[in-house]
N, C-alpha and C positions, 0 to 999 in steps of 0.2 A: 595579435591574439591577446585577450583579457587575460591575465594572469588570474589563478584561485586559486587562494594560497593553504597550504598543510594537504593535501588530497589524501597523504597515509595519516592525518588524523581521521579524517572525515572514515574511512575505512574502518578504522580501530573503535571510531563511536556508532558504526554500524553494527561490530561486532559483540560489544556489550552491550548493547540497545536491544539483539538480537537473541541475547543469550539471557538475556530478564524476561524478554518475549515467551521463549520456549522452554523456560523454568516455569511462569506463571501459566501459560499453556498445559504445560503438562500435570501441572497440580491441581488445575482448576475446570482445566476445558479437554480433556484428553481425547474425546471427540475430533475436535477440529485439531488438536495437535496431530491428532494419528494420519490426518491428512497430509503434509509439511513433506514434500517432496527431500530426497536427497539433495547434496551438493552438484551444482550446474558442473561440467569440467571444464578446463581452457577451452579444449577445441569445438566444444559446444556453445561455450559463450563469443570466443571468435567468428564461428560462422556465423552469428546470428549478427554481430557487430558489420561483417560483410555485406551480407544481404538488405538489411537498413541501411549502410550505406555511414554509420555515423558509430564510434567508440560507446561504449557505455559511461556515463560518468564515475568515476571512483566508487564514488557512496552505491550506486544500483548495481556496478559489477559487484564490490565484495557481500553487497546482501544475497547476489545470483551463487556464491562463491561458498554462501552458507547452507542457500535451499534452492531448489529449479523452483518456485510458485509453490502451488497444491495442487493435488490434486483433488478427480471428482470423487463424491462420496459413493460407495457401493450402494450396486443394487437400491431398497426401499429407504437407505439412508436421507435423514432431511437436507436438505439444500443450504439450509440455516448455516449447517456444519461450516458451511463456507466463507461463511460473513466475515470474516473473522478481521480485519481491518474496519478504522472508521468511515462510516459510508457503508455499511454493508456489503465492503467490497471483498470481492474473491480475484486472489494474488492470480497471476498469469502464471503459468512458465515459459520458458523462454518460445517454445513453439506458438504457443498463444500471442506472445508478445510480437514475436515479428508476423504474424498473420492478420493482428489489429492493426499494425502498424502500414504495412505495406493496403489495407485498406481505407485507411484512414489518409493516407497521402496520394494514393491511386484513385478512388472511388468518389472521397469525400474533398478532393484535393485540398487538404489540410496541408498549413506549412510545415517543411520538412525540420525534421530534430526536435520533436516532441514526442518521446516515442512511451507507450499507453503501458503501464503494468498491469491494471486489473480493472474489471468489473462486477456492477453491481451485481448483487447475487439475483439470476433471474434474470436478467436484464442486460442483453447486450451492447446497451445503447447510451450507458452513461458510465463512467469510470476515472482512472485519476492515472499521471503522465508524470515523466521525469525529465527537467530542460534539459535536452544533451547537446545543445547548440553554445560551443566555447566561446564565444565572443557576445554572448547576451547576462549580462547583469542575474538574470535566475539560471546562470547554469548550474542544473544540479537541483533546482528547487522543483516541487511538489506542484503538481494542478490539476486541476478538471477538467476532462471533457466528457462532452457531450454530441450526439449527432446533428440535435437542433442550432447549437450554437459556436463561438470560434473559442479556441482555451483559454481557461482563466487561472490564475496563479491561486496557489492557496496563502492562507497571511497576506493579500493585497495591499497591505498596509506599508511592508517591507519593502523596498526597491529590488532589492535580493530573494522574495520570495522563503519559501521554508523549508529550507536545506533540506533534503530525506534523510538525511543522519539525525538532524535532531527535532525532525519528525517522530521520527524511531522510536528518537527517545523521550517524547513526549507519550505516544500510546504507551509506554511501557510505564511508564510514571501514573496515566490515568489507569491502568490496570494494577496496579498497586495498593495505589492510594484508591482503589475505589470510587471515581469521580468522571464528571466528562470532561474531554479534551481540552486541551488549554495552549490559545497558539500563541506564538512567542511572545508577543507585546502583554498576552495577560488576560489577552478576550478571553471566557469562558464559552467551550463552543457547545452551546447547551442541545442541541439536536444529535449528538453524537456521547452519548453514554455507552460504556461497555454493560452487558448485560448475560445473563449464563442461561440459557436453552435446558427443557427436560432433556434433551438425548446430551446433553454435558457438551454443548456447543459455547463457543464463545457469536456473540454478535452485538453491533451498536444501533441503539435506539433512541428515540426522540421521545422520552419517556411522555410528552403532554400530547404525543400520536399514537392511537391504539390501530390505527393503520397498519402501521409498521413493528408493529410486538409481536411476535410469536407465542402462540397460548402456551403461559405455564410458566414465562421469561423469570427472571429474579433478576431484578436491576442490583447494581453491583453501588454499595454504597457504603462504604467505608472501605479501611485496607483489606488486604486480602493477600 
């Protein structure tokens, strides 16, 4: 088996990646923070580890460890509320998780040990995975999928892909600094701007897409 080495750091940069997260949430987007489920428990995240068939990696357990996903937003609430990762993605919890999962290796016979966090908001059908397969070079790294096509790592650039820890800690820096995503090597990932909703939502947008902007958005441009 591949060795990956520090796994209780990786945990620890989960946990203050997280905790800038749901600072900046709370002051800025309280909307979508009010969303941010409770702590998963052990024997919730065990059985789901069961069921898949495959451990959580360090970094995706202690983020379950911090919140189960989100949830949905009540009643007429906007959907927006949910975006709240980049990609306009809306976090799983753990039920969600192992029900994408098990249909994504069952239905869409996707290889096993990619197991799917969230999806677009709206949109069942395209979302982002965490490698939990220990003997591949991205274990533990960040990717895409989608229905039409097979997964793709994010930072492709990396042989290792983009650790979810310091993924983490990369949205938490562009929600700070006001700016879009920036993955490891430097790219600026200019289609993913964090952005603030009238109903005090957080969401990322392609600010040169009025497609995908919510009327009334404020793109987030400086610190904050």
């Amino acid at each position: 088996m591949t060795d990956h080495p520090h796994p209780r750091g990786a945990s620890e940069q989960v946990a203050l990646a997280w905790e800038r997260i749901g600072k900046w949430l709370r002051a800025h987007a309280p909307a979508s923070a009010s969303l941010l489920r409770p702590p998963a428990g052990e024997a919730a995240i065990a059985s789901v580890e069961e069921s898949i068939g495959w451990p959580l990696p360090p970094a995706l357990r202690a983020w379950y460890e911090l919140s189960d996903g989100i949830n949905d937003p009540d009643g007429a609430a906007s959907r927006w509320l949910t975006a709240l990762l980049p990609g306009r993605q809306a976090w799983y919890r753990l039920d969600q998780l192992q029900d994408a999962y098990v249909m994504q290796t069952r239905d869409w016979e996707r290889e096993l040990g990619r197991v799917p966090i969230s999806c677009v908001t709206g949109d069942i059908w395209h979302g982002l995975y965490v490698d939990a397969r220990p003997k591949e070079p991205s274990y533990g790294a960040m990717g895409r999928w989608t229905i039409e096509l097979e997964p793709e790592l994010l930072a492709p650039g990396s042989a290792a892909g983009w650790p979810l820890e310091t993924w983490l800690s990369a949205v938490a820096d562009a929600l700070e600094q006001g700016r879009c995503l920036v993955e490891p090597g430097g790219r600026r990932v200019e289609d993913m701007w964090p952005a603030l909703t009238v109903c005090e939502g957080l969401t990322w947008v392609d600010p040169h897409d009025p497609r995908g902007i919510p009327e009334g958005r404020a793109l987030l441009d400086g610190p904050r």
